[in-house]
C-alpha positions in Angstrom: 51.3 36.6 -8.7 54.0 34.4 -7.1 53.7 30.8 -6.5 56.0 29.3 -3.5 56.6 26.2 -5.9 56.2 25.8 -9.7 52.8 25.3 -11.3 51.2 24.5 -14.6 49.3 27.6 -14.2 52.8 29.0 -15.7 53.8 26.2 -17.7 55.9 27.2 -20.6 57.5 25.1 -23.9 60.5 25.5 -25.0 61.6 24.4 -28.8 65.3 24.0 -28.4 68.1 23.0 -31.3 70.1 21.4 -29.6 74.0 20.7 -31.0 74.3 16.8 -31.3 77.0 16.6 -29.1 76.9 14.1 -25.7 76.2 16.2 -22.7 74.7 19.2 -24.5 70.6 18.0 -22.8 72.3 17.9 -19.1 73.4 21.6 -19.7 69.9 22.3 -20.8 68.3 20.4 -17.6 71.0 22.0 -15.7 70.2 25.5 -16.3 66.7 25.2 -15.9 67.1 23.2 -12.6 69.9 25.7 -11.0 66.4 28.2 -11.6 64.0 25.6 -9.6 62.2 24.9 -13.2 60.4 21.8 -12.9 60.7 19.9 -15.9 57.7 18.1 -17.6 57.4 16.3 -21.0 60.4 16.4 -23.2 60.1 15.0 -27.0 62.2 15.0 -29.7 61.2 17.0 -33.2 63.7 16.1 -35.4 67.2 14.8 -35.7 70.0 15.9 -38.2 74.0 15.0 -37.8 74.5 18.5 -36.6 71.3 19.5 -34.5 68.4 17.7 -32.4 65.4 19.8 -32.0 63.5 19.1 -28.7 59.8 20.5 -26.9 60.6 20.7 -23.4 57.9 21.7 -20.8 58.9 23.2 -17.7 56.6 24.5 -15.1 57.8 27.9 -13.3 56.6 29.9 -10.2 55.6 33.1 -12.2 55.5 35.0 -15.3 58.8 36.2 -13.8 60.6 33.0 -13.3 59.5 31.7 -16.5 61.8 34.7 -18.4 64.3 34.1 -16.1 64.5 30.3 -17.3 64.2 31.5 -20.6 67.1 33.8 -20.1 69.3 30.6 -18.5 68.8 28.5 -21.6 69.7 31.6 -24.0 73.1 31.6 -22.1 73.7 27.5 -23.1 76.3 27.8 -26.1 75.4 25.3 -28.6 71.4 25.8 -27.8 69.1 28.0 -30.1 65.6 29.0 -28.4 63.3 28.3 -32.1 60.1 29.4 -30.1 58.5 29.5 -26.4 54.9 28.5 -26.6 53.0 29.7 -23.4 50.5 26.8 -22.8 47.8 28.6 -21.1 47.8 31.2 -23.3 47.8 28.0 -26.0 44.4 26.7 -24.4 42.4 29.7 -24.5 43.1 30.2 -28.1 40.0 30.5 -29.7 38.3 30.3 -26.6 37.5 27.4 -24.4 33.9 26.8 -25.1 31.2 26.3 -28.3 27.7 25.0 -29.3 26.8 22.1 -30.9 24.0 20.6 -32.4 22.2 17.9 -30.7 20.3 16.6 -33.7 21.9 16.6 -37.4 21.0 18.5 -40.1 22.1 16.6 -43.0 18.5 16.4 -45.0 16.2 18.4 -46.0 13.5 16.4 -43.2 15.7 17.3 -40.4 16.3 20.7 -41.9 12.1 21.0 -42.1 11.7 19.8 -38.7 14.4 21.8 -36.5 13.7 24.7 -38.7 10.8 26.1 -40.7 7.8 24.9 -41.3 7.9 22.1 -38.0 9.4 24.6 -36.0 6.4 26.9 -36.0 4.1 23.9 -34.4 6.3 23.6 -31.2 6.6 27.6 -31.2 2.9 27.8 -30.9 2.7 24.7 -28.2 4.8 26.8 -26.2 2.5 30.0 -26.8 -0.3 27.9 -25.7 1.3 26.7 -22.8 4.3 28.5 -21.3 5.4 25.7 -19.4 6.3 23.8 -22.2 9.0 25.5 -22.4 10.8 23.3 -20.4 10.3 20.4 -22.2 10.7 21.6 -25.6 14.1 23.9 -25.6 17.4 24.4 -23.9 16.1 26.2 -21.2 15.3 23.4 -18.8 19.0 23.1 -18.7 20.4 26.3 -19.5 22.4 29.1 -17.2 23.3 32.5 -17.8 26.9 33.6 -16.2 26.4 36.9 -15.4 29.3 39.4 -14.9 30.6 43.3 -15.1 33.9 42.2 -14.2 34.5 44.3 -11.7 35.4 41.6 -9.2 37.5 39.1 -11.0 39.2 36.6 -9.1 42.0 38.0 -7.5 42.6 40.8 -10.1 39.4 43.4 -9.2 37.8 45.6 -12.3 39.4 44.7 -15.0 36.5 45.0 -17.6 33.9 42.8 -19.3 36.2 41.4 -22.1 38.9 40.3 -19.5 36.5 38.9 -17.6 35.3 36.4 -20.4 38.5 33.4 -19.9 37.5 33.5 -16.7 33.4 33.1 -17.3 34.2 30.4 -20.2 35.8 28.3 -17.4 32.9 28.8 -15.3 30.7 27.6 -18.2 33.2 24.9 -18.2 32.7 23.4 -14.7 29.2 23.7 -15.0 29.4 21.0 -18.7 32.0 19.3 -16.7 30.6 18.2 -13.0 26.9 19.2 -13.8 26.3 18.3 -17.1 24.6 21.9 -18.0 25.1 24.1 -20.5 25.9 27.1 -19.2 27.0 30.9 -21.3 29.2 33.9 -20.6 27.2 37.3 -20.7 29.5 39.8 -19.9 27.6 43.0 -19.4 29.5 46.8 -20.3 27.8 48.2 -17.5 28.4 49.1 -13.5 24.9 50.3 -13.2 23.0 48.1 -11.1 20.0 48.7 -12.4 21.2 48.4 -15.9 22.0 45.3 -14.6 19.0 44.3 -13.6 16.8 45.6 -16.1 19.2 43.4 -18.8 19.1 40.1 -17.0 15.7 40.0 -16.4 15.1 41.2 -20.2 17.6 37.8 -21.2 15.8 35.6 -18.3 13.7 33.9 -20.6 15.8 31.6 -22.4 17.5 30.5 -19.2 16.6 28.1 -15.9 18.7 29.8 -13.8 21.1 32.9 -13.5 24.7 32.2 -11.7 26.1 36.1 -11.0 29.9 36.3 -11.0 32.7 38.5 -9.9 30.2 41.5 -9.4 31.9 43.8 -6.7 30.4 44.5 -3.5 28.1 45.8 -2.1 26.8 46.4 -5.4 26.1 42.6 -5.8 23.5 41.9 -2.3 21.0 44.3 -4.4 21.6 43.1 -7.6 20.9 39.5 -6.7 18.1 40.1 -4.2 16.2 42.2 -6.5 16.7 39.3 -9.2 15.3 37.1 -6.9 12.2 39.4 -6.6 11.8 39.8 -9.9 12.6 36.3 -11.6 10.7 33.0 -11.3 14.1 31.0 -11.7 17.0 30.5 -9.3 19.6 33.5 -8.9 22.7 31.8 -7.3 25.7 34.7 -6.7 28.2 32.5 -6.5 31.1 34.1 -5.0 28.4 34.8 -2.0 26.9 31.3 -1.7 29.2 29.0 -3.1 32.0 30.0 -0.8 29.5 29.9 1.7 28.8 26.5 1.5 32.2 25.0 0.7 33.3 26.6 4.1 30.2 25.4 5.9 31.5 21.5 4.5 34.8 21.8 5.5 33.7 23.2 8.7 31.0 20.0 9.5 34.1 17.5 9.1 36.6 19.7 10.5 34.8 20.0 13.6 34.4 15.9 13.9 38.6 16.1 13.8 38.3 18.3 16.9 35.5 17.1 18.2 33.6 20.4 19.4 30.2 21.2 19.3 29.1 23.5 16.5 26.8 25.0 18.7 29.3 26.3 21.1 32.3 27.1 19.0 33.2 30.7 18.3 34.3 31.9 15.4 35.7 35.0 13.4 35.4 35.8 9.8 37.8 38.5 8.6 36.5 40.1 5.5 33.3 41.5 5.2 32.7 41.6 1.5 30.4 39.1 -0.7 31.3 36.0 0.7 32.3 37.2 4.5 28.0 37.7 4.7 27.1 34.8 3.0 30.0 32.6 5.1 28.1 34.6 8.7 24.5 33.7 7.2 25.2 30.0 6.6 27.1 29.6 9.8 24.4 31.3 11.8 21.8 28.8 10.0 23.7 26.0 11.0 23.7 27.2 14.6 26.4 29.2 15.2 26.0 32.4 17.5 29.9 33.4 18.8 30.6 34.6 15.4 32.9 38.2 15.3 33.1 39.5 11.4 36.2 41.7 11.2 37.0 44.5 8.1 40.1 46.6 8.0 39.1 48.8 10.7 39.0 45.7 12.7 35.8 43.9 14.5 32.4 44.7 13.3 29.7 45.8 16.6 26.6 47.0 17.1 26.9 51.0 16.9 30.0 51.4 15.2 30.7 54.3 12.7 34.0 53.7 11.0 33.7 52.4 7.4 30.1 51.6 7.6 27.3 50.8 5.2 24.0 48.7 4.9 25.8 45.4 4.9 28.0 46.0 7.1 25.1 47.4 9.7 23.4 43.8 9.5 26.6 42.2 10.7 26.8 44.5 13.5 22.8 43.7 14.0 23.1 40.1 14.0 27.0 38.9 14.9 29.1 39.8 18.1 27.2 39.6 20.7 29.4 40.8 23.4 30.1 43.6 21.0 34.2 43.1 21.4 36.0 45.5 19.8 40.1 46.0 18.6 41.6 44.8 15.1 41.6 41.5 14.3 44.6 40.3 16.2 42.9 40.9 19.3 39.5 39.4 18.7 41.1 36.0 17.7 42.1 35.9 21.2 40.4 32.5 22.5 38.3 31.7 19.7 37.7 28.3 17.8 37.6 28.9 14.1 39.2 31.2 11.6 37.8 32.0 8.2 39.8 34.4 6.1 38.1 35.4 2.9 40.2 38.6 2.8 43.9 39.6 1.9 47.0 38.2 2.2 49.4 37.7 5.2 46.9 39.7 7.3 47.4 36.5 10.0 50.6 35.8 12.3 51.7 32.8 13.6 51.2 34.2 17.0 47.4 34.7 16.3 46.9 31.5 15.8 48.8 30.5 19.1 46.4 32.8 21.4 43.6 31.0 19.5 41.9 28.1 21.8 43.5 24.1 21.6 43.1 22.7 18.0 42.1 25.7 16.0 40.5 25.5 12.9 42.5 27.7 10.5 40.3 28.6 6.8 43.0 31.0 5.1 41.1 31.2 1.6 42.6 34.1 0.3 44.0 33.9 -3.1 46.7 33.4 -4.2 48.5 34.2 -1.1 46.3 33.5 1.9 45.9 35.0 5.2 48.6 32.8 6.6 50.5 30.2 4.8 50.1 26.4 5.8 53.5 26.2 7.2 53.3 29.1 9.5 50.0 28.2 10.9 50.6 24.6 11.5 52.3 24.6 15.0 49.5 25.8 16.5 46.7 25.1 14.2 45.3 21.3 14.1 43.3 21.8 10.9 44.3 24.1 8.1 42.5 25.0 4.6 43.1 27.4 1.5 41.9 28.0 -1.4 44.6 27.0 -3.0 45.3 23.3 -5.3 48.8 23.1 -3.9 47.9 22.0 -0.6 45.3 20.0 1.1 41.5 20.8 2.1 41.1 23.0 -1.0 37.9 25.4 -0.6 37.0 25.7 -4.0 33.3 26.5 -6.0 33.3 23.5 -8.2 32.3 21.4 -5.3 29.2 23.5 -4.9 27.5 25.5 -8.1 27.1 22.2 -10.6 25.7 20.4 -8.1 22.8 22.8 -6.8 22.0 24.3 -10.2 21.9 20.9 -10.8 19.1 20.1 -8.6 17.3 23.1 -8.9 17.5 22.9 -12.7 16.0 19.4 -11.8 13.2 20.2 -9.5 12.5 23.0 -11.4 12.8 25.3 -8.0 11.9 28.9 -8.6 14.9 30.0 -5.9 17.7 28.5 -4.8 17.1 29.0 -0.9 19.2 28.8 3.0 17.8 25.6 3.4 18.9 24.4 -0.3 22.4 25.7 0.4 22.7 23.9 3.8 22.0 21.1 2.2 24.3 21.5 -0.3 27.0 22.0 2.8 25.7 18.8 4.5 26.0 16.3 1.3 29.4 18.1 0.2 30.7 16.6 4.2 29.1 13.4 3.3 31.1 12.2 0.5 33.9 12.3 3.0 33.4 9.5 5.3 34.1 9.1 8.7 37.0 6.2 8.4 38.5 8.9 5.7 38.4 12.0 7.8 41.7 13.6 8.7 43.5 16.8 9.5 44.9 16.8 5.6 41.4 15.2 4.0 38.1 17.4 5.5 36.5 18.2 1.9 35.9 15.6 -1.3 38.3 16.3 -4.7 36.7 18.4 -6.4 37.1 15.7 -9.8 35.0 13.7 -7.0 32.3 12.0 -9.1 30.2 11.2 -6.0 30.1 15.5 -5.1 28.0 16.7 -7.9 25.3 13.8 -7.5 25.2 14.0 -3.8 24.6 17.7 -3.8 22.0 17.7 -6.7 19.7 14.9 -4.6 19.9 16.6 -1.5 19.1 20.6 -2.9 16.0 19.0 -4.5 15.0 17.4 -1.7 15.4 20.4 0.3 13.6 22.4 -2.3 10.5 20.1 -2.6 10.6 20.3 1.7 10.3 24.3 1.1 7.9 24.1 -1.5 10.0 25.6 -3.8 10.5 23.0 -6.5 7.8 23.0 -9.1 9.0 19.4 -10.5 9.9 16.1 -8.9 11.3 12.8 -10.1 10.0 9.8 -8.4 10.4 6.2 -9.6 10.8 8.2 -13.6 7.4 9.4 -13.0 7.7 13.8 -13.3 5.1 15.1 -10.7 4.6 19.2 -11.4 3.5 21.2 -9.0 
């Protein structure tokens, strides 16, 4: 992976001795600036007549450019390279999460209490009255992050152990902007009923299940026969969370051009996990003119090429005027692109044939469909997935905040409406004097996201009659 500018996603330290001579630090800056390093903290270790040994932080494009920096500072006489410290690497060590106590255990009373013999009590309360669970352990507040790894961000199957940095983040985000505590289970199996059969076996001791990174099409069943099976909410977030970040930035970015959601057209290129979930969210929000493309181009009732079940409910339900080419041709006149796909699979020239003040959603990551840059003569609102430029698309802004208020209301699904919802208060925080082409969707260190979304998914969830619990005026009604 290749970033266009330098990130801390490849931020390096460098431990440098440095001869005590004047000007020997300006041919150290110099070298890594002739290489485009950007240069962060710099702090002094020690100083001796001869030497001065100094941190410097640099951020680099790549894994690439960081050796290559590396290399430039090697070829400074009078510098000696005493270590590089990798500071991602240096976060992960030991993993980013853990478990703490709530209550101390520093006598033998609390010891007799959280333990054996008082623990046998509330064991037996709970026996007597399943529901109790709630209310006396962590499952009121509790999510299992469910993963094979076979669809890991942008780097495919690479396993259940190298999926597990990525699933501690997610556990992360969820503490963070959700206050929940959330845990990895990374599951050495493809099998989706394996699958199955082991999530429902673990479902007890959770209040909700968050799938992750499990390829398509494999996930639709594996999620939908959760939700059969399970009493709690089954949220696949790589489906519905994308889903409703899009449908956000979509609400405002279609107050910048004012035009009617009802009569836009749009096309979705990529027809995987979160191309359905993107076509089902848009089509509950009114949207008919919507054309789902795949790499043998547009998707239309009757076709044979690359086929299968999903793909057969897109044809069923999108297209209406059943056009057909690659996806060049069928962004000919329409309003909105969403790219959940592959990389530079866009030209500027697409864009161009599009209609007056496109809507461009390149999500793709980490190189998007089209770059920024290339799509902005012709685009009038542009988004990525990316932190490095504006209207970021990302999760965060969704998943704590509907788990959130499902975990809350104590909903037994997480359903279209809830997710809507989530889409409508995510636009919300953003208000109308704020709105521009550059500013469609909240921060996602936002405090304002998080709470917005929670009220409004339990409201929708209590309107549904899903929810099971609601909190009026610090009274708990159960239903």
């Amino acid at each position: 992976m290749v970033n266009a500018t330098p990130t801390v996603s490849y931020s390096i330290t460098l431990r440098l001795e440095i001869k005590n001579v004047p000007g020997m630090f300006g041919r150290v800056t110099s070298a890594i600036g002739s290489l485009g390093g950007d240069i962060g903290a710099v702090d002094i270790v020690a100083v001796t007549k001869s030497d001065i040994t100094r941190d410097i932080t640099v951020n680099a494009r790549g894994e690439k450019h960081g050796q290559e920096i590396i290399n430039a500072v090697k070829e400074v006489r009078g510098v000696k390279i005493v270590n590089v410290s990798d500071r991602v690497f240096l976060l992960h060590l030991g993993g980013k999460i853990s478990v703490e106590n709530k209550v101390p255990l520093k006598t033998r009373h609390y010891l007799s209490m959280a333990y054996t013999p008082g623990v046998g009590r509330v064991c037996m309360a709970i026996h007597d009255d399943p529901n109790k669970v709630y209310a006396l352990t962590i499952k009121k507040n509790c999510v299992a992050i469910v993963t094979d790894g076979t669809a890991v961000l942008g780097l495919g199957d690479i396993g259940p152990e190298a999926s597990m940095p990525v699933m501690e983040g997610k556990a992360m985000l969820f503490k963070e902007f959700g206050g929940i505590d959330a845990f990895p289970i990374c599951l050495d199996t493809k099998d989706p009923d394996e699958i199955v059969r082991t999530v429902q076996h673990i479902a007890p001791g959770f209040g909700g299940i968050n799938l992750e990174d499990i390829s398509s099409p494999r996930c639709f069943d594996i999620e939908r026969r959760l939700k059969q099976s399970l009493d709690i909410p089954v949220f696949h977030d790589d489906q519905h969370g994308t889903a409703v970040v899009v449908m956000a930035a979509l609400l405002n970015a279609l107050k910048i051009v004012k035009k009617d959601i009802r009569k836009i057209s749009v096309v979705i290129n990529g027809a995987g996990a979160a191309g359905v979930a993107v076509t089902h969210i848009l089509r509950r929000a009114g949207i008919r003119q919507i054309i789902c493309c795949d790499r043998h181009g547009a998707i239309y009732k009757n076709r044979r090429e690359g086929m299968n079940v999903i793909k057969k409910w897109l044809a069923d339900h999108t297209n209406p005027k059943r056009l057909k080419g690659r996806l060049s041709a069928v962004m000919r006149g329409t309003d909105v692109f969403i790219g959940v796909s592959g990389p530079g699979l866009v030209k500027p020239k697409d864009v161009k044939a599009m209609k007056r003040n496109a809507v461009i959603f390149a999500l793709a990551n980490p190189v998007p469909e089209i770059m920024p840059e290339e799509a902005a003569r012709y685009a009038r609102v542009i988004a990525t997935g990316r932190s490095d430029y504006p209207n970021q698309i990302n999760n965060v802004l969704c998943f704590p905040g509907i788990f959130r208020g499902a975990l809350d209301c104590r909903a037994g699904e997480i359903n279209e409406a809830m997710k809507l919802a989530a889409a409508q208060a995510i636009a919300s925080v953003v208000h109308r004097d704020e709105l521009s082409e550059e500013y469609i969707i909240p921060s996602v260190f936002n405090p304002k996201v998080a709470k917005a979304v929670s009220h409004a998914v339990a409201k929708a969830a209590l309107k549904t009659h899903v929810a099971r619990r609601l909190h009026i005026r610090s009274k708990l009604y159960y239903f």
